[in-house]
N, C-alpha and C positions, 0 to 999 in steps of 0.2 A: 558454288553459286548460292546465294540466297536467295531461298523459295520467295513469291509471291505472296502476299496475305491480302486475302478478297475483302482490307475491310469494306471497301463502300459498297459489296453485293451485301455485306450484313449490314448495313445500315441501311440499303433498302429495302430488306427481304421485313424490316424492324418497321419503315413505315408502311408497306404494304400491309402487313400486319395489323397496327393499331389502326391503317385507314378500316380495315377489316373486320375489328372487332368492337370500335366502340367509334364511329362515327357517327353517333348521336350525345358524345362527348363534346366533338371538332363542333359540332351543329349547334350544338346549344352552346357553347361560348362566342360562336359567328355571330350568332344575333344576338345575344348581350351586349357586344361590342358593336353594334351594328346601330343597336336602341339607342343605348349611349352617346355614340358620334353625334346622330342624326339628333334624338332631340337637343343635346348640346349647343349644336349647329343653330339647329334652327330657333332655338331660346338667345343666341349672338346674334345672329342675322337678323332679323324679324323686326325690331326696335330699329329705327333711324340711326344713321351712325355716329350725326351730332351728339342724340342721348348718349351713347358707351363713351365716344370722347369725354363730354363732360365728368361722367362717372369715375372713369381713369384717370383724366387732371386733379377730381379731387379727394381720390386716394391717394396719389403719388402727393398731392401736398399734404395730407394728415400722415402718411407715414415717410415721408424722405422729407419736405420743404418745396419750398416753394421753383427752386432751379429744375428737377425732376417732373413738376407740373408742368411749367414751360415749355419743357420736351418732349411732354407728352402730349401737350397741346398742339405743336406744332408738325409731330410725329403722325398724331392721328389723320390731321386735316391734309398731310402729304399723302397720307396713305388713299385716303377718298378724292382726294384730286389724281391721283396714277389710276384710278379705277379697280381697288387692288382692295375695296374693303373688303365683300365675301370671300374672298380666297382669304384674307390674314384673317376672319371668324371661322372659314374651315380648318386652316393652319389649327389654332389655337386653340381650339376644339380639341382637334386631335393630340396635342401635346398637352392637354389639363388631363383629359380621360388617360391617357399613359402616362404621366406624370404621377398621376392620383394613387393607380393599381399599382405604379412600381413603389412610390413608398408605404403603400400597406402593405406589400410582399416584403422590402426593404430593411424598415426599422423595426418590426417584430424577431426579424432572423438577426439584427443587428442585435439587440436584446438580448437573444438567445445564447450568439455567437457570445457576447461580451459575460454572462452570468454562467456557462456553460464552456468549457477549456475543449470539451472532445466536438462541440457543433464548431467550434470556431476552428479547430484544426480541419474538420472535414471542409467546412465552408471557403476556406482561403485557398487552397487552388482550385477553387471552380470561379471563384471571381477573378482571380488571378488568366484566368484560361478566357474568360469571359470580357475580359479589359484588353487582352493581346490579340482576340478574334477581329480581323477584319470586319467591317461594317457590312462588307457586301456580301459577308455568310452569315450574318441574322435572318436575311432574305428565303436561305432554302430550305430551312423547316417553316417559316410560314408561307412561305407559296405551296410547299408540297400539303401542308394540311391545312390550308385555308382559301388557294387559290389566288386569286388576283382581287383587289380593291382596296377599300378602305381597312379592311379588318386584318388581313396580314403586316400591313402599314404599321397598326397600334400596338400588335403581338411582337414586331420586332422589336420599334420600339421602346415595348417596356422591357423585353429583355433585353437591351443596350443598355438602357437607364439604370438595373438595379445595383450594378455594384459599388455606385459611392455612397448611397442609402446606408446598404452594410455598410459597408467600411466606416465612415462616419459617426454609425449611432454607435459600433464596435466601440471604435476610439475616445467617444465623447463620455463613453459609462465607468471606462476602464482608466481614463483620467480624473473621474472625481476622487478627491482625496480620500483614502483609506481611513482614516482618523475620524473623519466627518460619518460615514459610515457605519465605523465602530461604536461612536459617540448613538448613534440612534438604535443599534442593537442595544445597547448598554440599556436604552430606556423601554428595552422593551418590545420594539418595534419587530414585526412581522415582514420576513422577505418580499413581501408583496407591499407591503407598505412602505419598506428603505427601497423599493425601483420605485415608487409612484411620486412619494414627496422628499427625498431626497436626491435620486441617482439622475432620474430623467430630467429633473429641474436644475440641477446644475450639469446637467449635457443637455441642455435645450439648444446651446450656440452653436454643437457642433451636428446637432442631430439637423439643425435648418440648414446649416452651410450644408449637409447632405441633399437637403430637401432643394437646394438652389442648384445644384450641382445636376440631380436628378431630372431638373426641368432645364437644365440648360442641353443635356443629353438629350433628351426628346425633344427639342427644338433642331440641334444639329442632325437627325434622321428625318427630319421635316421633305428633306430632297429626296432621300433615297427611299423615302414611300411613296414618293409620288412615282419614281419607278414602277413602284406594285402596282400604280392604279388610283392610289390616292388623291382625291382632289386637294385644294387646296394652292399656296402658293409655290411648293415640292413641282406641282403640275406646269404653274407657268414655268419653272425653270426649267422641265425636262423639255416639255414641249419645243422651249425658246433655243434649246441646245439642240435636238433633232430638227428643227427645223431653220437652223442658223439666225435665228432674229435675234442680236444684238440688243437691240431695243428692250424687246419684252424680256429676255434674261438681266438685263440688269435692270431693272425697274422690279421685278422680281426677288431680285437677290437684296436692293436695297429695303424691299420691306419687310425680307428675313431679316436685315440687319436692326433694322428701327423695331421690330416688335421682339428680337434678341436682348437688346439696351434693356427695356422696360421692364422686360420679364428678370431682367439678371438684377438692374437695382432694385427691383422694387422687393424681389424676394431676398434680396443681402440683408436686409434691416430685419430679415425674421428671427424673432432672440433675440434682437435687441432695443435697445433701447428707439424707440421713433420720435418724429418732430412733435407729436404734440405731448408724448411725455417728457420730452426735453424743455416744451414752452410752461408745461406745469408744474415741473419741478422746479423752475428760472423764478414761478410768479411765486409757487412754495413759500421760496426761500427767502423773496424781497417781502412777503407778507409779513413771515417768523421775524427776519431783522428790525419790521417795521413795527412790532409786539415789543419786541424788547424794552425794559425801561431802563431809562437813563442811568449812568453812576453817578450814584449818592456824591456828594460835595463832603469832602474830607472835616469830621469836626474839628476844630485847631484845641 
């Protein structure tokens, strides 16, 4: 027979432990993340909802066009006709502040990983481990060391969210051409200087498709913090499911989906090229053509 192994008495005997030894650790990041939420929140909430709509129509048209305004305009205005705007500014709230801390955790270890061959061997079966973990076991180290509310909600969250970060900025460093690289040692260039103006600038496309990716992952645990306690739209849906109303769960779910769309196109366009430098490169160019002077008439 094969013995027994107590792991989960050692992984409890691990959190009792750190509850034990340095719970003014757990305490002082509770209300960090606590400050954060709340003022967040209440900097979204506070302003009428017409003003954010506005604001979001005419960002989605300076950087997507004018189809993406549209749908935010009429996204928005569905969202306050459902009764559903403070729940989508505590939503999104909570998905900016975990969104934010997972890609400063993210792209510097993505950095690391990518300039560094032994961080990136250690690093790749923890995301690996990390991307295969069920959703609903980010849950039991933040309930166990944070309790119930908003703040184990963010702590899962951004541990869900960090692994396409890595991965990503990994990828996007270690695809810029080696030549290009060499070409700026050659003149001289100091390692700190080939990651700042050469490496990171051409992995800017793949470092934001991380950065989209990031925020699309803290949007889809939008639900399963409201489990924790988390208000927000997570809430009407748990609520709407424990308590069978039909109704309020999908009116819920649809304004996860509408404020999902926004946040996914609007953050696609990061890296690249947007509508209004696509309108000024257009006028650029009819400008230059229109500089040009004519050809000369052939002497005979």
């Amino acid at each position: 027979m094969i013995p027994h192994v107590p792991l989960g008495r050692g992984v409890s005997d691990l959190v009792d432990w750190l509850l034990a030894t340095v719970p003014w650790l757990f305490d002082a990041v509770s209300a960090v993340m606590q400050v954060l939420v709340d003022g967040l929140t209440d900097a979204l909430v506070t302003p009428p909802p017409v003003a954010w709509i506005v604001v979001a129509t005419l960002l989605a048209l300076l950087v997507r066009g004018p189809w993406l305004a549209l749908y935010t305009l009429l996204a928005g205005l569905l969202i306050v006709s459902l009764e559903l705007w403070a729940e989508t500014m505590q939503t999104l709230a909570l998905v900016l502040v975990a969104a934010v801390i997972a890609t400063a955790i993210g792209v510097p270890l993505g950095v690391l990983a990518a300039r560094h061959r032994a961080v990136s061997v250690a690093v790749r079966p923890v995301l690996d481990f990390m991307q295969t973990t069920p959703v609903f076991v980010y849950l039991i180290p933040a309930v166990f060391f944070f309790g119930v509310g908003v703040v184990p909600g963010v702590v899962a969250t951004i541990l869900f969210a960090i692994p396409p970060g890595v991965r990503l900025t990994e990828l996007g460093i270690r695809q810029v051409d080696r030549e290009v690289v060499e070409a700026a040692q050659a003149f001289g260039s100091r390692p700190g200087q080939v990651l700042r103006e050469v490496q990171l600038p051409l992995a800017l496309p793949s470092i934001m498709a991380g950065v989209n990716q990031v925020i699309m992952l803290a949007l889809s645990m939008v639900v399963t913090a409201g489990l924790l306690g988390a208000a927000g739209l997570g809430a009407v849906v748990v609520r709407a499911v424990t308590q069978l109303d039909v109704a309020s769960g999908v009116e819920g779910g649809l304004a996860v989906v509408l404020l999902a769309i926004f946040l996914d196109r609007l953050t696609a366009t990061l890296g690249h090229e947007t509508a209004v430098s696509r309108l000024l490169r257009a006028r650029t160019r009819r400008s230059a053509s229109r500089a040009e002077p004519a050809p000369s008439a052939a002497v005979g």
